[in-house]
C-alpha positions in Angstrom: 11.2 15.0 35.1 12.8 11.5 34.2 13.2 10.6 30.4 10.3 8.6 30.3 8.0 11.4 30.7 9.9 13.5 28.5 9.3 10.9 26.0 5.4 10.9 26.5 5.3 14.8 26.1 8.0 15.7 23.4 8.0 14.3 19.8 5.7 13.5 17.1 2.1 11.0 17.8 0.8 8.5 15.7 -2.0 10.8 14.5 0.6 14.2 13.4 2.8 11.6 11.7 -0.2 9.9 9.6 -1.1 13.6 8.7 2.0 14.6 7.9 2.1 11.6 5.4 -1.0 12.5 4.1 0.4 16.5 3.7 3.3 15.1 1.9 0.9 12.8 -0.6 -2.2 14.3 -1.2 -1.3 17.3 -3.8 -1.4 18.4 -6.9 -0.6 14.6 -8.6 -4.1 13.8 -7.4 -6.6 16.9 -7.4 -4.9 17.2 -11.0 -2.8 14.2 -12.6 -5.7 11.8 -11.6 -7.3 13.2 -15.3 -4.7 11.1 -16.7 -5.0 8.3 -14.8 -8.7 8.6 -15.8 -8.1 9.2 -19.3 -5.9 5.9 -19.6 -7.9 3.5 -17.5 -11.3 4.6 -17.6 -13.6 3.5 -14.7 -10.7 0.5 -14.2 -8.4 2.9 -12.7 -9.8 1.8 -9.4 -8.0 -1.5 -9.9 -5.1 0.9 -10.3 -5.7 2.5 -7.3 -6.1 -0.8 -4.9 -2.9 -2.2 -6.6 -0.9 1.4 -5.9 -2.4 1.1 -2.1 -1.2 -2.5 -1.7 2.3 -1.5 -3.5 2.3 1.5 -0.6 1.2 -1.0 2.1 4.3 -3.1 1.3 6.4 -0.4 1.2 5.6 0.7 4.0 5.7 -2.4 5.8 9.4 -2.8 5.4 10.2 0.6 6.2 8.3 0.0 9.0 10.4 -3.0 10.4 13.2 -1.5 9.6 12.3 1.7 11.8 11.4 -0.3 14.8 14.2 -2.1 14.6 16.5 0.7 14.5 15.5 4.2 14.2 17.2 6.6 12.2 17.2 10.0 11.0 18.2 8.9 7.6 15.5 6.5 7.3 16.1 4.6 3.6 18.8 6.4 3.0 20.7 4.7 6.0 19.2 1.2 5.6 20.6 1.5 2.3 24.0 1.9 3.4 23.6 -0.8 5.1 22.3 -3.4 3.0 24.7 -2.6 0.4 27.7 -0.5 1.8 28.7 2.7 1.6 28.2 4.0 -2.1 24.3 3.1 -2.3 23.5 5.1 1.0 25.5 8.1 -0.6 23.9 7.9 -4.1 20.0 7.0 -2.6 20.8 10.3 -0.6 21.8 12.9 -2.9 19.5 11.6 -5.9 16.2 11.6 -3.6 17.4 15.0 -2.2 18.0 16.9 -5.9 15.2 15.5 -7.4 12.8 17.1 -4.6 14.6 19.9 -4.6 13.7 20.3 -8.2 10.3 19.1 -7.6 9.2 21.2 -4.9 10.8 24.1 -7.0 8.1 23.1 -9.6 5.4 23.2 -7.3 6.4 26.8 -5.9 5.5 27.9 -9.5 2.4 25.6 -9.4 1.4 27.5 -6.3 2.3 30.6 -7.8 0.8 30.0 -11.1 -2.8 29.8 -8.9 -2.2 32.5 -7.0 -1.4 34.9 -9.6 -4.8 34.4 -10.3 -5.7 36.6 -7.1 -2.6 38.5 -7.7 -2.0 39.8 -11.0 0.7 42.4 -10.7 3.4 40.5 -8.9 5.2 38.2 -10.8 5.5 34.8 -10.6 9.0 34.0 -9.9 8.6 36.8 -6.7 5.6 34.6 -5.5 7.6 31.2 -5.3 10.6 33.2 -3.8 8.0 34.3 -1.2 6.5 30.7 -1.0 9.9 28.9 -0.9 11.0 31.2 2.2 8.2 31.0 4.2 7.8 27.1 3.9 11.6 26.8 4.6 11.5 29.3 7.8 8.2 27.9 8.8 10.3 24.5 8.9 12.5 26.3 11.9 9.7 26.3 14.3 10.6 22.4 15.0 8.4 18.6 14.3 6.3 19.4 17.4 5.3 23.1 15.8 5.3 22.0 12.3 3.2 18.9 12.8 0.4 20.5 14.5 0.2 23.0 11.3 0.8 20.1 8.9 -2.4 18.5 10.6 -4.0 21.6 9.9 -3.3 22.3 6.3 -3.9 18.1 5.8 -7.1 18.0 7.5 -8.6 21.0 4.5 -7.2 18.3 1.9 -8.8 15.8 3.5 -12.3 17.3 4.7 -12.6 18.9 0.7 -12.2 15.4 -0.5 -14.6 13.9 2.1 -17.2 16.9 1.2 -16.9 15.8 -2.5 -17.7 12.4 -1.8 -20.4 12.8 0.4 -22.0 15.4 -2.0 -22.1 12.7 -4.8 -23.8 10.3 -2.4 -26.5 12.9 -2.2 -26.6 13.5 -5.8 -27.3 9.8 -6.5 -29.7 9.4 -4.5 -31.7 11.9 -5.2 -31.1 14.1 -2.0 -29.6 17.1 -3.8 -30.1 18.5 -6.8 -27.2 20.5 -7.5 -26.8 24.3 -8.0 -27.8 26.8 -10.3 -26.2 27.6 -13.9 -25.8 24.0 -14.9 -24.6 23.1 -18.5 -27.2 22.0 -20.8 -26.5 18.7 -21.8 -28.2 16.3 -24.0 -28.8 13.9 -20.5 -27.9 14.4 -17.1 -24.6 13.7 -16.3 -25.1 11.8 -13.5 -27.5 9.7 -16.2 -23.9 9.8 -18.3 -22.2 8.4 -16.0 -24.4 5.5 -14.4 -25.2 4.4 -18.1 -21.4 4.2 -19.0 -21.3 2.1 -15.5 -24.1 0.0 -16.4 -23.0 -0.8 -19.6 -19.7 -2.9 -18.6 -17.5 -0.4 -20.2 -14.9 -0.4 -17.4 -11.7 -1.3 -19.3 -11.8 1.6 -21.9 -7.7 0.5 -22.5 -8.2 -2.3 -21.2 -4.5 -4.0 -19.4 -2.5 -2.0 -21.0 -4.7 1.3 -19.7 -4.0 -0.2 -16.1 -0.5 -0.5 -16.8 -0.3 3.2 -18.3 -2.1 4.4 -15.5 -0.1 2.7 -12.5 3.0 5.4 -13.1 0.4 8.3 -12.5 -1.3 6.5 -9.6 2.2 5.8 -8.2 2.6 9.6 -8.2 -0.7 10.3 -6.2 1.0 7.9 -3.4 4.6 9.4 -3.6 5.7 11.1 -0.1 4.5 8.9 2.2 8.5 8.3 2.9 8.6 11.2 5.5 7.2 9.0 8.1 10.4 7.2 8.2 12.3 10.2 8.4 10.4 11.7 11.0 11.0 8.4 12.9 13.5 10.3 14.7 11.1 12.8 16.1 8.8 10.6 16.9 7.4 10.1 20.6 8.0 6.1 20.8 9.1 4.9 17.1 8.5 1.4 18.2 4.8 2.2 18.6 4.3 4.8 17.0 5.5 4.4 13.4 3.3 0.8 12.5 0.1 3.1 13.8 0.5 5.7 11.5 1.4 3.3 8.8 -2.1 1.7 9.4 -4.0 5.0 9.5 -2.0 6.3 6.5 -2.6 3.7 4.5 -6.4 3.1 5.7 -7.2 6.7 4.9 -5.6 7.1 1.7 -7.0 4.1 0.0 -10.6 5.1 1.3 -10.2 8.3 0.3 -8.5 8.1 -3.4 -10.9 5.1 -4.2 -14.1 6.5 -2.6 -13.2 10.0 -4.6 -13.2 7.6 -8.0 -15.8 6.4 -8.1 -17.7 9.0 -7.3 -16.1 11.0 -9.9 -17.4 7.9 -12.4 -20.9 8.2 -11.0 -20.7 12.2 -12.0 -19.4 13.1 -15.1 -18.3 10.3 -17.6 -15.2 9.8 -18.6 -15.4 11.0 -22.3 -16.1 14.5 -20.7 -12.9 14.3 -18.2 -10.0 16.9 -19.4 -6.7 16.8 -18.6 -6.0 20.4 -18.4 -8.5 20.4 -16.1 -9.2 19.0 -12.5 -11.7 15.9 -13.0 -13.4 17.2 -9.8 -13.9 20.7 -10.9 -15.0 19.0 -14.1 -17.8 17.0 -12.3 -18.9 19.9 -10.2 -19.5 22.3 -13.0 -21.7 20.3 -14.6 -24.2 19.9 -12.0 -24.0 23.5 -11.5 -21.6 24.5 -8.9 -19.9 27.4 -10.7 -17.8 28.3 -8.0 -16.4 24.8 -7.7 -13.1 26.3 -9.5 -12.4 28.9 -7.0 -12.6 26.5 -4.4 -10.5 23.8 -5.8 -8.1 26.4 -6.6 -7.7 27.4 -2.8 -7.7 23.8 -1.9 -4.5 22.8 -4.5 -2.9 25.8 -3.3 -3.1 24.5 0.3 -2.5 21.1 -1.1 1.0 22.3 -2.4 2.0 24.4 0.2 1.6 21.1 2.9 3.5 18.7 0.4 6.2 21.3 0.3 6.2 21.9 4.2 6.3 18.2 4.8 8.8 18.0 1.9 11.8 20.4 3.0 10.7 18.3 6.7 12.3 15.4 4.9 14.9 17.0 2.5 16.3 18.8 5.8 16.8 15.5 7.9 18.1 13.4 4.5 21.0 16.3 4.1 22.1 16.1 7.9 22.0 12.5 7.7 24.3 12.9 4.4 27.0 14.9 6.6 26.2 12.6 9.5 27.9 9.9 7.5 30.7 12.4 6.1 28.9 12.0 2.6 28.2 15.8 2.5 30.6 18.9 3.5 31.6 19.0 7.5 29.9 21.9 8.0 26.8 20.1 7.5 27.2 17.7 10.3 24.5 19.2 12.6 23.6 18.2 16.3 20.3 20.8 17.2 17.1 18.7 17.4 16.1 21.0 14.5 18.8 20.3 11.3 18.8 24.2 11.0 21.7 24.2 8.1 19.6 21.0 6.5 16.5 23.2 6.2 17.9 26.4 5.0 20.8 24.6 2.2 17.6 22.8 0.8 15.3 26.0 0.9 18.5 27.6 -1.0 18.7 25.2 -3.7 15.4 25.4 -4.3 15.4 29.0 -4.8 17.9 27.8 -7.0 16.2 25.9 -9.0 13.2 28.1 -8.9 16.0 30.3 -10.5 17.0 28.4 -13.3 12.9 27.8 -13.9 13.6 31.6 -15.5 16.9 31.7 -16.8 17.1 28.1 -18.5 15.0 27.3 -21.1 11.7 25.3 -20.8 12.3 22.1 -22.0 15.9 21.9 -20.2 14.0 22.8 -17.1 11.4 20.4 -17.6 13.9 17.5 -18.2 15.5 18.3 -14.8 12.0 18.5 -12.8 10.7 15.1 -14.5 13.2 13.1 -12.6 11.2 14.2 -9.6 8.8 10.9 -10.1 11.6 8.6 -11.0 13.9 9.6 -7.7 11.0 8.7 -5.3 10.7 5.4 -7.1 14.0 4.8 -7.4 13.9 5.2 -3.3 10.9 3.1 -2.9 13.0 0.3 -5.0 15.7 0.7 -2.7 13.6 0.5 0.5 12.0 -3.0 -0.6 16.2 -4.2 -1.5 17.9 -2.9 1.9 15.1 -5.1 3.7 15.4 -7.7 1.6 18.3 -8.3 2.2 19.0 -7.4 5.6 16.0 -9.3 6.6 17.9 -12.5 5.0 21.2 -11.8 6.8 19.3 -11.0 9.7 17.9 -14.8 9.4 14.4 -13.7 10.7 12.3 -10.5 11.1 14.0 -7.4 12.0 11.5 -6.2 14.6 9.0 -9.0 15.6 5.2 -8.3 14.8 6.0 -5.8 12.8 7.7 -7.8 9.8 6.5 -7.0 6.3 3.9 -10.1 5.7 4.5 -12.4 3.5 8.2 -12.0 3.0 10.0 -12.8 1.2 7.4 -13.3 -2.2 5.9 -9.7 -1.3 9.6 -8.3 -1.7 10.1 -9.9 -5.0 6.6 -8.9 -6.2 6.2 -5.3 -4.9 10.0 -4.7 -6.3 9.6 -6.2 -9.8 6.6 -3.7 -10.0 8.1 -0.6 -9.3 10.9 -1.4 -12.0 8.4 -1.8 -14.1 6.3 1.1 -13.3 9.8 2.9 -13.8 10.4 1.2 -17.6 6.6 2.3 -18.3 7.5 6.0 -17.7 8.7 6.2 -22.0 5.0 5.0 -22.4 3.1 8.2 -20.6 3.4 11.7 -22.3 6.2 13.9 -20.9 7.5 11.2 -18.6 10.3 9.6 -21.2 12.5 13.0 -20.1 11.8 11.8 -16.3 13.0 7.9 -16.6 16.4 9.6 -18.7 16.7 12.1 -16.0 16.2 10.3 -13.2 19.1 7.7 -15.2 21.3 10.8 -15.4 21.1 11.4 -11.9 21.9 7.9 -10.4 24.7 8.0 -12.8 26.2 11.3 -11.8 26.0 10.7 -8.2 27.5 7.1 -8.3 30.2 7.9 -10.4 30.8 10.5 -8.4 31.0 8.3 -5.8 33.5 5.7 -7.2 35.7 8.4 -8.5 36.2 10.0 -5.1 36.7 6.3 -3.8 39.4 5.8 -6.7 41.0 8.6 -5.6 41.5 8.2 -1.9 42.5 4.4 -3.0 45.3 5.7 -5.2 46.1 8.5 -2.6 46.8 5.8 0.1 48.7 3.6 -2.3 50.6 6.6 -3.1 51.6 7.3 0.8 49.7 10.1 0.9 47.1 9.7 3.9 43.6 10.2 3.2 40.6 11.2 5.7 37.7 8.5 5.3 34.4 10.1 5.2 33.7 9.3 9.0 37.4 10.6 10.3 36.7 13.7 7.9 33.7 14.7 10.2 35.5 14.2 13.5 34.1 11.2 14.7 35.0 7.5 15.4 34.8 5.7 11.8 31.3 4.6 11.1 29.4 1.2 12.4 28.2 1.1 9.2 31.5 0.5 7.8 31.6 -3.4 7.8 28.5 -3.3 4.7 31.3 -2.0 2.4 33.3 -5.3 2.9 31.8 -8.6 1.4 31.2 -11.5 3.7 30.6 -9.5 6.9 27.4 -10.4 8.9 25.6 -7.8 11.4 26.5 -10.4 14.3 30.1 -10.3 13.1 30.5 -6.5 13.0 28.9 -6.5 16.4 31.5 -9.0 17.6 34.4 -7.3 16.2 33.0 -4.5 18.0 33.2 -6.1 20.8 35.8 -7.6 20.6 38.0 -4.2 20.0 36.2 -2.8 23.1 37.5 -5.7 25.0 41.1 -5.7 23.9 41.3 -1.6 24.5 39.9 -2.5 28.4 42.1 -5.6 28.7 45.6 -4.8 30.1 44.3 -1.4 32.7 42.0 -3.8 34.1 44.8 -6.4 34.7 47.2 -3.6 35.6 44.3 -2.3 38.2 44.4 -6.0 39.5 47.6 -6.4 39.8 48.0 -3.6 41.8 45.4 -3.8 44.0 46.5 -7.6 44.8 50.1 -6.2 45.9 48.3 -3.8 48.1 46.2 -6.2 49.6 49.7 -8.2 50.2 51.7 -5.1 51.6 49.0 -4.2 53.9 48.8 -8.1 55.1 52.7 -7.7 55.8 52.5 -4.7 57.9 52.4 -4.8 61.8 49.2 -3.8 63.8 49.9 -1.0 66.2 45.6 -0.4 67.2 45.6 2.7 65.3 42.4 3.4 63.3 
């Protein structure tokens, strides 16, 4: 079998990528934290929804470039380095990589907190061990195993939101009239909601509800960064990854704002709770009792794909870390399957599941906030790297598949997010996130420059010092040249060259040389007719 038809049956397709975005996405921040969305905004947080799509769409448009043009298994994290040397690949890195950790260690106890429901006797903490595990070992089976079950577990997300829709289409129009047991009310509230429609009263907080809603809206798109580092499992990356950027994005925008506002046409939003699910919400009052069982099973299976699809990611961003000699040596892993990646992240989250227990709430809920601000921080990063590789580049990095619009929808999707980020103080809970989040760039950079500090006074000391690259056993990285100023791509690729040209140089001369004086000898000698 020649490569080429190894490629066509191995790796990831268009469609498994798309749904393992969409496991990765659609979780708990939507079938839940869309009540405070709804609760800021009103009915306008569809405007906060198209805006969040279009954010995504950009997003994902120059991660998408940057993945045709050259994939690679640390994704962001590597076009970072890249863009802006050394240090910014290292601290994107670590602070995406503990900030999931300690988010996916939150939504193990999410998980758990539901299922305890079902299970009353077995504590919580011995649930999200049991979760954590599984998801981490399940991880071991490889992208072609796990992306077939990711489809699975996103398809129930996706079919439960399409049922909800298409039940309210019915509703409206008359076709169904919902279950038994539903809650007097002084009108129907289907009637509620079409009369606070009909009235005009959209902007209930009018721009400033929009802009207190975008960080929550942001959060019901977060994760859709594993396509680029699945790019590396992927069947043809060059085809491949724009496709299921198109049917990510297409399905998550028609989903999230189809879901709105039919949520707005059942239940009004002066009876939406958060504390509880705004789809539950609407269901109970038209009778179906049994919507919260339901719903439950669907977040559980909603958090149990986001964390599949997450330790997908966190295992690929950590063996791209050692890789690049940013991470211990040990880490530096060469299976198709980054077997040490996947069971150190499954570790720490145990971990952090552990200090969940043994640390009090509030310190534990500081460290989990900065969960939100990490994958915006990465997103920011994502839009710079291309920015500016893009520009040194002189022209788009991979042909039709530039990010439209360049370079205005850089400068516009980028100022958002930092402003998104600055809006965190402004949403309840989420000051701790931003401070964080802070905390954590700060302690991985300076980490960073300190242990550069230290192997500059080392070598000015005599003393010689491994690089990162020469640590891991390889040839120092091609990455190196983004540390220095002034060096373009094309002249790193030159000097490259170049190097490779001056290292082949004098044998090839030598094997001239010699094989001209051979030719000369044998000219000199007599010819007897032997053969």
């Amino acid at each position: 079998m020649n490569e080429a038809q190894k490629d066509k049956e191995q790796g990831l397709s268009a469609w498994q990528l798309a749904m393992m975005a969409l496991g990765t996405v659609v979780g708990g921040s939507f079938f839940l934290g869309s009540a405070v969305a709804i609760r800021a905004a009103g009915p306008s947080v569809l405007i906060a929804y198209v805006i969040g799509g279009l954010l995504v769409y950009w997003i994902l448009s120059a991660l998408s470039e940057l993945t045709v043009a050259k994939p690679a298994a640390g994704s962001f994290r590597t076009y970072a380095e890249e863009a802006f040397g050394a240090g910014a690949g290292f601290t994107v890195g670590w602070v995406y990589w503990t900030g999931l950790v300690l988010a996916m260690s939150s939504e193990a106890i999410a998980a758990s907190t539901l299922l305890r429901g079902w299970l009353p006797n077995v504590p919580i903490p011995l649930i999200g061990a049991v979760i954590i595990i599984a998801v981490t070992l399940l991880n071991l089976l490889g992208a072609k195993r796990l992306g077939k079950l990711e489809s699975g577990l996103a398809a129930i997300k996706l079919v439960a939101i399409a049922a909800f829709i298409l039940l309210a289409v019915l509703l409206v129009a008359g076709l169904f009239l919902g279950g038994t047991g539903r809650t007097t009310l002084t009108a129907s509230p289907l009637t509620e909601g079409l009369r606070e429609l009909s009235r005009g009263t959209w902007f209930i907080g009018g721009l400033r509800g929009i802009a207190g809603s975008m960080l929550m809206v942001m959060f019901t798109y977060a994760g859709f960064e594993v396509l680029g580092l699945a790019a590396a499992d992927a069947k043809n990356p060059q085809r491949t990854i724009p496709q299921a950027i198109n049917r990510t994005i297409l399905l998550l925008v028609g989903l999230y704002i189809g879901a709105m506002i039919s949520l707005f046409l059942l239940v009004p939003t002066s009876r939406v709770s958060e504390a509880v699910s705004p789809f539950v919400t609407a269901l109970s009052l038209h009778g179906f009792g049994w919507a919260g069982t339901v719903m439950n099973l669907v977040l559980v299976t909603a958090i149990l794909s986001t964390m599949l699809a997450s330790v997908f990611g966190l295992g690929r961003m950590l063996r791209s870390l050692g890789d690049e000699g940013h991470a211990p040596e040990w880490m530096h892993d060469k299976m198709a399957v980054p077997r040490r990646g996947i069971l150190v992240s499954g570790a720490a989250m145990l971990a952090a599941l552990g200090l969940g227990v043994l640390l009090p709430q509030n310190v534990y809920l500081f460290l989990v906030s900065s969960g939100g601000f990490t994958l915006l921080f990465a997103y920011t990063l994502i839009l710079l790297s291309h920015y500016r590789l893009r520009r040194r580049n002189g022209h788009p990095l991979a042909g039709k598949y530039g990010l439209r619009g360049f370079p205005y929808t850089s400068w516009i999707a980028s100022v958002s997010l930092v402003a998104i980020m600055l809006s965190m103080p402004l949403i309840p809970g989420q000051g701790s996130g931003l401070a964080a989040g802070i905390l954590l760039v700060l302690l991985f950079g300076g980490g960073y420059a300190l242990g550069q500090a230290r192997r500059t006074k080392g070598t000015a000391d005599g003393h010689p010092v491994l690089t990162p690259s020469s640590a891991a056993g390889r040839e120092p990285a091609t990455l190196a040249w983004a540390s220095r100023a002034g060096y373009s791509i094309e002249m790193a690729e030159e000097l490259t060259k170049e190097q490779a040209r001056e290292q082949t140089k004098e044998p090839a001369e030598e094997r001239l040389g010699a094989s001209a004086d051979k030719r000369r000898i044998d000219e000199r000698k007599p010819d007897t007719g032997k053969r």
